[in-house]
VOPAGU-2260 file (C-alpha; in pm, 1 decimal, decimal comma):
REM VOPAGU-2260
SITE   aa  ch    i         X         Y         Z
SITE  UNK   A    0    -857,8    -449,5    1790,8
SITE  UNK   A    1    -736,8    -101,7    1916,9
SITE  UNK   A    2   -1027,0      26,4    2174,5
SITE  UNK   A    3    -864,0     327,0    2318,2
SITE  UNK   A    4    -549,6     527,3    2335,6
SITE  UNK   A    5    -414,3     749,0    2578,6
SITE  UNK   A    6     -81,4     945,1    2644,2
SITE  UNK   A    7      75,5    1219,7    2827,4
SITE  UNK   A    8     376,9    1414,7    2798,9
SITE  UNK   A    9     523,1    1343,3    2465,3
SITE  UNK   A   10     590,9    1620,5    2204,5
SITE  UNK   A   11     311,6    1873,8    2180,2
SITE  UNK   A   12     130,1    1675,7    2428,2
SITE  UNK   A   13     155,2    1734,6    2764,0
SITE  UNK   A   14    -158,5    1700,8    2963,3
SITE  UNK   A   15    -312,6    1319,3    2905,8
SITE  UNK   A   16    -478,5    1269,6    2595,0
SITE  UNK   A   17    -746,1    1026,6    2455,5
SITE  UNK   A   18    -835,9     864,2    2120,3
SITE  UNK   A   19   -1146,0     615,6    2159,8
SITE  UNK   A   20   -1249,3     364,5    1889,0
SITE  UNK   A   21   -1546,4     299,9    2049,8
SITE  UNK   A   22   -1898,4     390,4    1887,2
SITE  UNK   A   23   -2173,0     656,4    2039,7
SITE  UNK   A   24   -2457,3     436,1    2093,5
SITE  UNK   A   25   -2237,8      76,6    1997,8
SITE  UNK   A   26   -2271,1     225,9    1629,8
SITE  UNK   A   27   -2666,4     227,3    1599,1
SITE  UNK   A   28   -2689,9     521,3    1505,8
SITE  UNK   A   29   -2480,7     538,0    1188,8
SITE  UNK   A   30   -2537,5     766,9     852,3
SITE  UNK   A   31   -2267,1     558,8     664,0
SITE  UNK   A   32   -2370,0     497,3     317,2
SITE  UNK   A   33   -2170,5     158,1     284,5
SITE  UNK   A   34   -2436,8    -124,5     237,4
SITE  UNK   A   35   -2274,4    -346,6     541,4
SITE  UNK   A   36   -2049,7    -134,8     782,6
SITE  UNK   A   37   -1870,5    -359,7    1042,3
SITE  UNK   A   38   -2138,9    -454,7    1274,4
SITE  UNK   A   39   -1930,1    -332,6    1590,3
SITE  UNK   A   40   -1906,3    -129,0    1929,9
SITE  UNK   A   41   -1566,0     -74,1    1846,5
SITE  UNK   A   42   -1494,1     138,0    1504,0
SITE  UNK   A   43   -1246,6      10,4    1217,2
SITE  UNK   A   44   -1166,5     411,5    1139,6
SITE  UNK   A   45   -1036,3     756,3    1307,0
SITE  UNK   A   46   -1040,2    1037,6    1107,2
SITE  UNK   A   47    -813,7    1316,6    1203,4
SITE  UNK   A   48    -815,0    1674,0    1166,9
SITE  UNK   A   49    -658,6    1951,0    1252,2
SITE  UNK   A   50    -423,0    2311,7    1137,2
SITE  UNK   A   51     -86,4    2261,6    1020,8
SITE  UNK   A   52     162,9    2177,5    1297,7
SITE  UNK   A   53    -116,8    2123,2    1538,8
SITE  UNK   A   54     -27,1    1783,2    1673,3
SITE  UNK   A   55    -191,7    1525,9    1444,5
SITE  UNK   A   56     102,5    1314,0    1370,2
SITE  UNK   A   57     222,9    1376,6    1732,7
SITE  UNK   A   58     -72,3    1170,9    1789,6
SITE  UNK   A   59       9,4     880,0    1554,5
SITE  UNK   A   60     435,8     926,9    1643,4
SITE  UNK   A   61     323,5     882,6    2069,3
SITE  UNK   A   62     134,6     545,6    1988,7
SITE  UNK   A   63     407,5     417,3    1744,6
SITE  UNK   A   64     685,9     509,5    1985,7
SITE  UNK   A   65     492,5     276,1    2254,6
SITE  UNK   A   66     492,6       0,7    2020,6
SITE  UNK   A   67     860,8      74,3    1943,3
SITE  UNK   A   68     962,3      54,3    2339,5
SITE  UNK   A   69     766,2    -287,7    2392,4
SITE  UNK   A   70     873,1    -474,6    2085,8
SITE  UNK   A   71    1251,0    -378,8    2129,7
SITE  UNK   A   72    1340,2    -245,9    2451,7
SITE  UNK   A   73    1423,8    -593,3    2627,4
SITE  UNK   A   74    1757,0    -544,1    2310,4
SITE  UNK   A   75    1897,6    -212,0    2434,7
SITE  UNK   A   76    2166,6    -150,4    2601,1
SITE  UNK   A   77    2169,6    -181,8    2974,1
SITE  UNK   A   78    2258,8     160,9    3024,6
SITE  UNK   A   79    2108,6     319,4    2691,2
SITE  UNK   A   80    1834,4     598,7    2783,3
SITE  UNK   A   81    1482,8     576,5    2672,9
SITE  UNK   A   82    1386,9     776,7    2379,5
SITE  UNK   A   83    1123,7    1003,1    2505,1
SITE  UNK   A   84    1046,5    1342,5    2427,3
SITE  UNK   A   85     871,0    1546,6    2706,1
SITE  UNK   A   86     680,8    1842,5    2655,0
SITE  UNK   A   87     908,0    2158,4    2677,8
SITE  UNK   A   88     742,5    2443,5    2719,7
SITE  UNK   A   89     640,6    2398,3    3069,3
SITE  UNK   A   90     891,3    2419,7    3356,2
SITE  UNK   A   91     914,2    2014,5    3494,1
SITE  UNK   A   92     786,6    1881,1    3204,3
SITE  UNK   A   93    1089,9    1724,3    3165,6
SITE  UNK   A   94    1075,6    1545,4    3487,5
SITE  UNK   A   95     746,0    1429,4    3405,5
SITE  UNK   A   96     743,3    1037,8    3242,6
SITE  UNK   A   97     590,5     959,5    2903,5
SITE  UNK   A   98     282,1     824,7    2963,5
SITE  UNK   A   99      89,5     535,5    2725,2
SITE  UNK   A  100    -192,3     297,0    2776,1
SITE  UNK   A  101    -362,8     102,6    2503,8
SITE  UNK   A  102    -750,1    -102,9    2558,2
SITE  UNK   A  103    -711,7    -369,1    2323,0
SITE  UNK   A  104    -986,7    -657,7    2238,6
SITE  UNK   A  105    -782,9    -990,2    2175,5
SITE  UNK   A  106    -991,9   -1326,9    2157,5
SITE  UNK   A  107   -1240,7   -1333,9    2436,0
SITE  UNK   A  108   -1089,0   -1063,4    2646,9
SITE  UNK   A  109    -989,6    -689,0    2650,8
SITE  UNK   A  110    -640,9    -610,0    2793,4
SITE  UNK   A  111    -547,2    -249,7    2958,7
SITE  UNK   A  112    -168,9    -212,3    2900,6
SITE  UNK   A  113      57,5      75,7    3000,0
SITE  UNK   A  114     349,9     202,5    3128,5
SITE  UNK   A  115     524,1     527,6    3207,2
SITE  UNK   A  116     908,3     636,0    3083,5
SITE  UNK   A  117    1126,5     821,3    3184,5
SITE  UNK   A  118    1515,4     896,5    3049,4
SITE  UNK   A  119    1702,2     664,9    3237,0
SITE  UNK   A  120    1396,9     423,4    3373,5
SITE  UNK   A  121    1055,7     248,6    3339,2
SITE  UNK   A  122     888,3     363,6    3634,1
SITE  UNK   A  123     594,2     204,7    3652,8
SITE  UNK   A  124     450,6     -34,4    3392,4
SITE  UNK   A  125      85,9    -285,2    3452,4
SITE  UNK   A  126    -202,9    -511,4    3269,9
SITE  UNK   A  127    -483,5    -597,4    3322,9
SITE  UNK   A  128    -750,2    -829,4    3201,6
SITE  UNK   A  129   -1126,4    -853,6    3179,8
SITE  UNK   A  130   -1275,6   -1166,9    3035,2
SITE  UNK   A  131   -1560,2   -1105,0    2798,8
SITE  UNK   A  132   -1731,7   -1427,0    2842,0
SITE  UNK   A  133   -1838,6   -1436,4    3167,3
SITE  UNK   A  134   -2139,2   -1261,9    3298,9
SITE  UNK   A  135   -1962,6   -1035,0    3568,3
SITE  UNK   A  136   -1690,4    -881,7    3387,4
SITE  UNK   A  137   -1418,8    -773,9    3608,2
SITE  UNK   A  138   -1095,0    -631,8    3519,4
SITE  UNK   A  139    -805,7    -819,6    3710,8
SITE  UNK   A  140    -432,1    -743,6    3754,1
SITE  UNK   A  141    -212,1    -990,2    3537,6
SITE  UNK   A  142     122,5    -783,2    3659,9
SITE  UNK   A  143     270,3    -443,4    3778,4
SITE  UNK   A  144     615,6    -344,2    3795,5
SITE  UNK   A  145     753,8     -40,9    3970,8
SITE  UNK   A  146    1105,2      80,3    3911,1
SITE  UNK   A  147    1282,8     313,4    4196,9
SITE  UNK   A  148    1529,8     555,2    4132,3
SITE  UNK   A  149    1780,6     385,5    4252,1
SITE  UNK   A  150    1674,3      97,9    3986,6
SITE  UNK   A  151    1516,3    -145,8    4183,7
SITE  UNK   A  152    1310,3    -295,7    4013,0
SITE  UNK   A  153     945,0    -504,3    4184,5
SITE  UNK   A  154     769,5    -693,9    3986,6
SITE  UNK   A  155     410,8    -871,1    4086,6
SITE  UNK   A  156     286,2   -1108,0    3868,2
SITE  UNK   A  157     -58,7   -1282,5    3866,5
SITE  UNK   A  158     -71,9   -1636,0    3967,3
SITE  UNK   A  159    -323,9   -1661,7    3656,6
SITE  UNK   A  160      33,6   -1622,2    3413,3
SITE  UNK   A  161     152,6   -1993,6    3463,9
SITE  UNK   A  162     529,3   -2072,3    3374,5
SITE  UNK   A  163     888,2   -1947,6    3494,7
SITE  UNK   A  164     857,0   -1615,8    3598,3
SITE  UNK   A  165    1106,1   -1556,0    3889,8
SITE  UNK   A  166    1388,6   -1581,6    3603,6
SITE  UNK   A  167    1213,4   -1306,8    3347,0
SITE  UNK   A  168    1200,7   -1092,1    3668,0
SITE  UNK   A  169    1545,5   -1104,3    3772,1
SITE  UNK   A  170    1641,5   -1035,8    3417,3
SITE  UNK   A  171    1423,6    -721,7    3389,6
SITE  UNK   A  172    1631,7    -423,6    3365,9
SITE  UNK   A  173    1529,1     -26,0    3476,6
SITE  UNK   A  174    1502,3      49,7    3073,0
SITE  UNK   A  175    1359,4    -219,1    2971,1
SITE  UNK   A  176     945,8    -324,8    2966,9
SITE  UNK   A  177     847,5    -636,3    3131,3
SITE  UNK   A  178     686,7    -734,5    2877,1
SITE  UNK   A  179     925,3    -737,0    2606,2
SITE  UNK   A  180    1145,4    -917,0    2829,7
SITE  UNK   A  181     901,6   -1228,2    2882,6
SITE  UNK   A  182     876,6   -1210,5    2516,4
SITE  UNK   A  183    1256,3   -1251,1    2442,0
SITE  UNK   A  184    1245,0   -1543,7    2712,3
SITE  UNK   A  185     956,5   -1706,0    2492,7
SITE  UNK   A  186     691,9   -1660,9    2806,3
SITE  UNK   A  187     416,5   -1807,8    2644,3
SITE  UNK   A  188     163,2   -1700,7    2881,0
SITE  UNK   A  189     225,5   -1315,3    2746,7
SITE  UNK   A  190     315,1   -1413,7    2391,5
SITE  UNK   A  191     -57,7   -1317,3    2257,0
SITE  UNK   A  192     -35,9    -921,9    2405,7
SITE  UNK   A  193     321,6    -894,5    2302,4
SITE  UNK   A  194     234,1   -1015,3    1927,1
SITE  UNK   A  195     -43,6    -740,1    1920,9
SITE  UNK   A  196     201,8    -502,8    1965,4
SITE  UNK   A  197     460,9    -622,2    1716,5
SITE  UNK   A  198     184,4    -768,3    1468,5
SITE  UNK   A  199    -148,5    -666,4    1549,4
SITE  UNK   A  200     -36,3    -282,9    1528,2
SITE  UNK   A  201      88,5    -346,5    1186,8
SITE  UNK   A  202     406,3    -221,1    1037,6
SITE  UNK   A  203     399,4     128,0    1160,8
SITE  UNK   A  204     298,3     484,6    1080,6
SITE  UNK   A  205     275,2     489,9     659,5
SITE  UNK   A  206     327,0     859,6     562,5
SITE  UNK   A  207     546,2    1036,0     253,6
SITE  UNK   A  208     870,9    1052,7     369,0
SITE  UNK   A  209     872,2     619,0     372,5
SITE  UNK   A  210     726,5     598,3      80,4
SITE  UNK   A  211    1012,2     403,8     -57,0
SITE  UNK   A  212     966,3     119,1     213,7
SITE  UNK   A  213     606,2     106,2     138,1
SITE  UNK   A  214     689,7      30,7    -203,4
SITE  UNK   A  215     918,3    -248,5    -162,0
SITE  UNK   A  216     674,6    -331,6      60,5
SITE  UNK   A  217     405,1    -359,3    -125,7
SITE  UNK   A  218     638,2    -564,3    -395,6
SITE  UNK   A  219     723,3    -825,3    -157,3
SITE  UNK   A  220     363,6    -914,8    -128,7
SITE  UNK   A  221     296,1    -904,4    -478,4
SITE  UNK   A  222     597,2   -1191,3    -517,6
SITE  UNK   A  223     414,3   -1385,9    -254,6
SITE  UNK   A  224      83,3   -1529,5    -419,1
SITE  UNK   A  225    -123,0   -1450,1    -749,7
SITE  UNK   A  226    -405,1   -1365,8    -563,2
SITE  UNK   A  227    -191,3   -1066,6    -387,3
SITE  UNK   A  228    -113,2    -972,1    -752,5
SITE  UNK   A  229    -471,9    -980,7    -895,3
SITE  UNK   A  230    -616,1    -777,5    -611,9
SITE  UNK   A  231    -343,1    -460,9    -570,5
SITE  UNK   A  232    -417,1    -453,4    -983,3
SITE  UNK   A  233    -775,9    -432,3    -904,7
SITE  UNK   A  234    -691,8    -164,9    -665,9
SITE  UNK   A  235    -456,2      42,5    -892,6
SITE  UNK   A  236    -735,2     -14,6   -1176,0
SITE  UNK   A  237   -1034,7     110,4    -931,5
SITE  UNK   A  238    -808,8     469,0    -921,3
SITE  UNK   A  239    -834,7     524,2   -1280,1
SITE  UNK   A  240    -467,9     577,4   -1340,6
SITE  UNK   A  241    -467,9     385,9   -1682,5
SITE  UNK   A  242    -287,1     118,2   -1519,8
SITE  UNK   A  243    -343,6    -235,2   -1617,9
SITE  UNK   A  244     -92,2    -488,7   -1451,0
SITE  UNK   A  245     228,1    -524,3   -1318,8
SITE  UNK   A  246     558,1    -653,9   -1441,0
SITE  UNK   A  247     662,2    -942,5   -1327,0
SITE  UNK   A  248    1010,1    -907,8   -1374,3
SITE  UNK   A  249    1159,7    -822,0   -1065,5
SITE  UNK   A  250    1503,4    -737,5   -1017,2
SITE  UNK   A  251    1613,9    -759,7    -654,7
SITE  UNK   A  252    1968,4    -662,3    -567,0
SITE  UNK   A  253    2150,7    -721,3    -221,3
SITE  UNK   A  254    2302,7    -387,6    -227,6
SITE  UNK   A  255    2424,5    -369,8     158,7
SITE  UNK   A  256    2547,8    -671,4     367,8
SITE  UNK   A  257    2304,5    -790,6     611,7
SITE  UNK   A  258    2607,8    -749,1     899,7
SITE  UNK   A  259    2658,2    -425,5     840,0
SITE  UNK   A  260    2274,1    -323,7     865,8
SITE  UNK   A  261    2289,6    -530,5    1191,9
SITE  UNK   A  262    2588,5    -308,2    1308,4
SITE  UNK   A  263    2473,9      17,5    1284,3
SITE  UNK   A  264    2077,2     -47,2    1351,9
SITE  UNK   A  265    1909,4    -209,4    1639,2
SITE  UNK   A  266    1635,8    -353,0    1474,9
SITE  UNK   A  267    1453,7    -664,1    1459,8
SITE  UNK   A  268    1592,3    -945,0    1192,9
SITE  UNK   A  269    1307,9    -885,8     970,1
SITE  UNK   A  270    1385,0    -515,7     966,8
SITE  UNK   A  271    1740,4    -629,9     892,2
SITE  UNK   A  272    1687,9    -850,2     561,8
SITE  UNK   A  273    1454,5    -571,7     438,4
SITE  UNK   A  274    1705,7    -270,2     506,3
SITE  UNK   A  275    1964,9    -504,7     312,4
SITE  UNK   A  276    1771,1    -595,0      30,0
SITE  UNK   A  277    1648,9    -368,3    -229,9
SITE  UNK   A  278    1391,7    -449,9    -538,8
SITE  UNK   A  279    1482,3    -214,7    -862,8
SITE  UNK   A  280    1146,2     -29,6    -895,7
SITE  UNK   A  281     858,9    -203,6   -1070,1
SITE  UNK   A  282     681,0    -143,8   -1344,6
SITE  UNK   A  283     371,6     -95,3   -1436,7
SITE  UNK   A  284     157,0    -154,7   -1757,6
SITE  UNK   A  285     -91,4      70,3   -1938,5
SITE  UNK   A  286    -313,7      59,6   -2212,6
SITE  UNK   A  287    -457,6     339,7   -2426,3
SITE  UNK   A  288    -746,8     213,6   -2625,0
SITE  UNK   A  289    -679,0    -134,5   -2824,6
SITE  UNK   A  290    -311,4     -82,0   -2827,3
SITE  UNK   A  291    -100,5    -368,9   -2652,8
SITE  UNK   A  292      18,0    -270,6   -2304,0
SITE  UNK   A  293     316,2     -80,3   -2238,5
SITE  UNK   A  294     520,1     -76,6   -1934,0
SITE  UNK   A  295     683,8     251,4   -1774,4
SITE  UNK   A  296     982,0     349,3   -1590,8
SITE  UNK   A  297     916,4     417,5   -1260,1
SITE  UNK   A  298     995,0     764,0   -1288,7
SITE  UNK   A  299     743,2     780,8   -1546,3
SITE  UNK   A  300     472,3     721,6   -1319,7
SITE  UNK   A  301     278,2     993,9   -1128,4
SITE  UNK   A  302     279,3    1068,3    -800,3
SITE  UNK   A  303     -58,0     960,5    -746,9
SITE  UNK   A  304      18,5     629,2    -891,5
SITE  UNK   A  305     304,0     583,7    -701,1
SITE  UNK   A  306     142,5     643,1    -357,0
SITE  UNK   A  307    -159,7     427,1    -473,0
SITE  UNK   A  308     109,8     164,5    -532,7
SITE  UNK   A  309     307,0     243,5    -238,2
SITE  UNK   A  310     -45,1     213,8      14,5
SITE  UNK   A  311    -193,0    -109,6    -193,8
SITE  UNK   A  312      37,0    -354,2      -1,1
SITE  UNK   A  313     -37,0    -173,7     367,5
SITE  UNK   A  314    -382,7    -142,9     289,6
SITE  UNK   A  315    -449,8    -555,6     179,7
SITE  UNK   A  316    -196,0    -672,7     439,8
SITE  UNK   A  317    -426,6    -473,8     687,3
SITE  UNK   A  318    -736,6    -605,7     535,1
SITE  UNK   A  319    -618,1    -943,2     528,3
SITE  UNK   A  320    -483,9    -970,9     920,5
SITE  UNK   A  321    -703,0    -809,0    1092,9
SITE  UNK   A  322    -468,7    -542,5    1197,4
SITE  UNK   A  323    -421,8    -201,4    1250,5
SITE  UNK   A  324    -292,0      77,8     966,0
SITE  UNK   A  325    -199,7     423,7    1055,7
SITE  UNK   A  326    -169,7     673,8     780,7
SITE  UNK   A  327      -4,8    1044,7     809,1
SITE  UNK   A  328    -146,0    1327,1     563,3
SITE  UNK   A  329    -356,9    1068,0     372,7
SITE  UNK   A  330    -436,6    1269,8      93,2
SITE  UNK   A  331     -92,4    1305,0     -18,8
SITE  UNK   A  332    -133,7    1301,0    -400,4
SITE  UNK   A  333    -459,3    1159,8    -390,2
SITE  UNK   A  334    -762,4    1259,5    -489,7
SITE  UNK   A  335   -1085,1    1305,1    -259,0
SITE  UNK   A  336   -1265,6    1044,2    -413,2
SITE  UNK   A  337    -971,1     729,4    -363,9
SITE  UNK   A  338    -932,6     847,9     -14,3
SITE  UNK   A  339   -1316,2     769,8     -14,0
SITE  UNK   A  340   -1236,9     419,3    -170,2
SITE  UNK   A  341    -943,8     289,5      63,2
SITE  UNK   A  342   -1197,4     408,3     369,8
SITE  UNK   A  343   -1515,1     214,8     227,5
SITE  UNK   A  344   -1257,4     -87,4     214,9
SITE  UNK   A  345   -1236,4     -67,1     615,3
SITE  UNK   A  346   -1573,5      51,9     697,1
SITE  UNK   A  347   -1757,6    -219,3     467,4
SITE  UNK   A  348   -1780,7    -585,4     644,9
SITE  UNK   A  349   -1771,1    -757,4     272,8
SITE  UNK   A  350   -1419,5    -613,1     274,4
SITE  UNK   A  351   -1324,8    -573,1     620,0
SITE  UNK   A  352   -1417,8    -917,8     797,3
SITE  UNK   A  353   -1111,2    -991,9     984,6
SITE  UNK   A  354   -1139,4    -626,9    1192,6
SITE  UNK   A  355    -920,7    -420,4    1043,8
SITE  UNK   A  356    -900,3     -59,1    1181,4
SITE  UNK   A  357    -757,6     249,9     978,1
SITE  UNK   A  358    -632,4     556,7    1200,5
SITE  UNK   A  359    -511,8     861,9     961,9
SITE  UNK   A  360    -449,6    1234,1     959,3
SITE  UNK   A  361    -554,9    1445,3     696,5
SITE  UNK   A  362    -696,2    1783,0     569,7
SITE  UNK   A  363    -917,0    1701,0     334,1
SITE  UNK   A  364   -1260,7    1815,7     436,8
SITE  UNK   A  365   -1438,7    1656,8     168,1
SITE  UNK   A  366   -1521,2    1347,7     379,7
SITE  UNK   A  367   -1655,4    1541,5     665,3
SITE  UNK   A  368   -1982,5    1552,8     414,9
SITE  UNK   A  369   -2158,4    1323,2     170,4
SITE  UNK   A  370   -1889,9    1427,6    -114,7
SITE  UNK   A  371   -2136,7    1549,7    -324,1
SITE  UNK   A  372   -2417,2    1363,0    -271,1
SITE  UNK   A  373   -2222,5    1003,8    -305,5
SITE  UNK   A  374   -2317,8     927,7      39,1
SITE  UNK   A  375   -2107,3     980,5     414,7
SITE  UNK   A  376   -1841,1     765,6     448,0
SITE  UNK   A  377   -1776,0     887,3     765,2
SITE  UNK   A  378   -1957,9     888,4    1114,2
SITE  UNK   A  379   -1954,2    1181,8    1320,1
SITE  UNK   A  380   -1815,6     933,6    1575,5
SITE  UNK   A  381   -1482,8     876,0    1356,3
SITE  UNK   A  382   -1429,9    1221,9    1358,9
SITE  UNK   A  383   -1132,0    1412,7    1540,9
SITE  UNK   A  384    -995,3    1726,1    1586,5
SITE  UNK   A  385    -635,0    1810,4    1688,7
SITE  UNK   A  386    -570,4    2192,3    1830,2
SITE  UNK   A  387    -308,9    2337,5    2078,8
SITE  UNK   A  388    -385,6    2542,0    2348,9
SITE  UNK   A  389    -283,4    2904,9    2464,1
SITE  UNK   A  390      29,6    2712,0    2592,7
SITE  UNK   A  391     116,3    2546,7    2327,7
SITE  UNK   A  392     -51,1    2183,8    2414,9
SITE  UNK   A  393    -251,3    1936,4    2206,0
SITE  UNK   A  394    -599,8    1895,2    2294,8
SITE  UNK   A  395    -785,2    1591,1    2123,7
SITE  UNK   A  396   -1158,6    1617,1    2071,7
SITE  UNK   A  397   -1419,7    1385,0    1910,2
SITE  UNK   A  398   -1622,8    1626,4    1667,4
SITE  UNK   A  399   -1967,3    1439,7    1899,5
SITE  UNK   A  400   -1831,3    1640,2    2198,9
SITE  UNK   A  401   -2037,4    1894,2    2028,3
SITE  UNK   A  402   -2331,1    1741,6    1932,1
SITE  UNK   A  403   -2396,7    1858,6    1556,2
SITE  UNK   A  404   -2760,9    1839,7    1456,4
SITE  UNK   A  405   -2859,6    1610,8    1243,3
SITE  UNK   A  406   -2908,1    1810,6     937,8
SITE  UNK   A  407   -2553,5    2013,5     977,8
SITE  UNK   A  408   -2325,8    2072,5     724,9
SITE  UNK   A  409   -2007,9    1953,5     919,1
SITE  UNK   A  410   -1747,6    2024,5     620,4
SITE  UNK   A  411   -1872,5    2431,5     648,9
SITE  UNK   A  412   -1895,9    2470,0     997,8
SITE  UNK   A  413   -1552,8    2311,7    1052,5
SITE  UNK   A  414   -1430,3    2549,3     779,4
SITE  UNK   A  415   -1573,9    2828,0    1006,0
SITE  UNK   A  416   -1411,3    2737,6    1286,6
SITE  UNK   A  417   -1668,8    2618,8    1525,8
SITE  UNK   A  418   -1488,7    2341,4    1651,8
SITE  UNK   A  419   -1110,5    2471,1    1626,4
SITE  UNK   A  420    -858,5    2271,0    1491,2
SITE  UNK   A  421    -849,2    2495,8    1170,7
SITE  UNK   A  422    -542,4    2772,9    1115,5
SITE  UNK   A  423    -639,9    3158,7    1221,1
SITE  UNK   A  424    -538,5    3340,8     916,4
SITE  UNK   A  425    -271,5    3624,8     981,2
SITE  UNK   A  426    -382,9    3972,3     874,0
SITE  UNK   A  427    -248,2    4279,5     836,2
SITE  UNK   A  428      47,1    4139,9     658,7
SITE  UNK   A  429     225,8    4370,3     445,3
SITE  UNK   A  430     474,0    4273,4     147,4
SITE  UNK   A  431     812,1    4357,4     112,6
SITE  UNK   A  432     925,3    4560,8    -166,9
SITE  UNK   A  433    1184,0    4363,0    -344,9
């Protein structure tokens, strides 16, 4: 379970940045209207918010990329430079590393993780651990590795991490993480953090432009059990879209040899069979009145049904595992009130018992408020705001940093700009005559 993230120097963001999971008051203090929210300290959702190119999937793209660099670096090149992106408009910037550092909660302990990048080198890279069942709870070094300019690389590691470590060491190159290299060498004593990145982080940022992948996605799990099938036609049913199952007939086709994917992509072998597999699109059934059902052509279908198709296998795979799920510009073809559902799903501890967590980025005010009267289905807690500075930086801000009364209407006064993070309208503007 994600408990905070922080990053520097990436994009839009240039001084360090923070996104906590953690609950004001350990989540006493709720106004959620679900009948059971997660009984936690540390929230299953982050909402958020912010104007048009102000940074919010910046936010989402900085923690992926970290994932990225310790579930695949240990397979680059030896020579290959490090994908960052430094901030550029600020002389040195680019001489500056990328900076990330996740507090995660896995079994009885939480685990500090980070590392900093730069183009040709891992400079510096560390975890820690502090036991949660013990009744002094100190945080303790597991390992930290420095890399010099020249590329020497030190690493110290913990005699708590018991197996062959001299070997991993040695092996460690100046552009590749520790860490990913103890998992290549099957390290079992680091095998739990590394499979939070690569698992526990789920399959990475879900936004409109993969749309396609989250589709055949969602269609692989649908081919894996019945029970898979009965609940993401419960969830297209819940939306109202007239649908009423899905067609079993699935064509798949291997339209690109799995070499050649393997050639001209460095990516995992999952990644690989995926890439060279495709599904023809699936089908859905409807029903209007006491008709029999009738199935459509893909391109029949809405957009909103597609995306509610397309999110149904990220959102149950999350669900299911315990894991994280990161959504960009949520509301894309959806309406305010199934944005409201897929939430409930994560907030609610009928539906969310393994400690799922939903991070997302959206515009749609509506959930700021009760909707209506149907009830918050957000805390003021899960609330962020996104804005860049006078120089062009990302500043991240929890909407409790300003302390709302109770009785404020948090949709309007974010509307009115009294937190930021909305666009300043341009006036004056005068139209061409064409």
């Amino acid at each position: 379970m994600l408990i905070a993230f922080r990053t520097a120097n990436f994009r839009a963001i240039h001084e360090e940045q923070e996104l906590l999971m953690t609950r004001a008051g350990a989540g006493q203090r709720s106004r959620l209207s679900t009948a059971e929210p997660v009984p936690s300290a540390t929230g299953p959702v982050a909402a958020i918010y912010g104007a048009n190119a102000a940074g919010k999937t910046t936010v989402l793209d900085a923690l992926y990329l970290m994932r990225r660099m310790v579930r695949d670096s240990a397979r680059w090149e030896a020579r290959a430079d490090l994908p960052v992106e430094p901030f550029a408009l600020a002389a040195g910037a680019a001489d500056e590393p990328f900076f990330a550092e996740v507090q995660f909660r896995l079994g009885a302990s939480n685990f500090r993780y980070g590392f900093e990048a730069l183009p040709a080198r891992f400079a510096q890279e560390w975890l820690y651990e502090t036991p949660l069942d013990q009744t002094r709870r100190t945080e303790r070094r597991l390992f930290e590795r420095v890399t010099t300019p020249d590329g020497r690389t030190d690493v110290r590691v913990s005699s708590q991490l018991r197996g062959r470590k001299q070997a991993i060491i040695d092996a460690t190159r100046p552009n590749a993480l520790f860490l990913s290299r103890a998992a290549q060498e099957n390290f079992v004593a680091l095998a739990g953090v590394y499979d939070w990145f690569r698992a526990g982080m789920g399959a990475g940022i879900s936004d409109p432009t993969n749309q396609h992948h989250r589709i055949a996605h969602t269609q692989r799990l649908i081919g894996d059990s019945p029970e898979v099938r009965e609940f993401i036609e419960a969830f297209l049913r819940s939306a109202d879209l007239g649908v009423c199952g899905i067609d079993e007939d699935e064509v798949v086709d291997i339209s690109v040899p799995e070499h050649f994917v393997r050639a001209v992509a460095d990516v995992s072998e999952a990644v690989v069979r995926e890439r060279a597999t495709r599904l023809s699109p699936p089908r859905l059934f409807h029903r209007v009145g006491d008709a029999a059902p009738v199935a459509l052509e893909w391109h029949q279908e809405s957009a909103g049904t597609r995306e509610m198709f397309a999110l149904a296998g990220p959102v149950l795979e999350a669900l299911t595992e315990g894991t994280l799920l990161a959504i960009d510009e949520i509301e894309s073809s959806l309406h305010p009130l199934m944005i409201r559902n897929i939430v409930e799903l994560f907030q609610s501890s009928v539906t969310n018992s393994q400690g799922a967590q939903l991070v997302y980025t959206t515009h749609d005010t509506t959930l700021m408020g009760d909707l209506g009267g149907l009830g918050h289905v957000l805390d003021r807690d899960q609330i962020w705001f996104v804005e860049k500075d006078v120089m062009g930086q990302i500043e991240l801000t929890p909407l409790s940093d300003y302390h709302p009364r109770g009785d404020q209407n948090v949709e309007r006064a974010y509307l009115q700009g009294r937190y930021g993070a909305v666009p300043i309208s341009p006036t004056g503007l005068a139209v061409p005559t064409v």
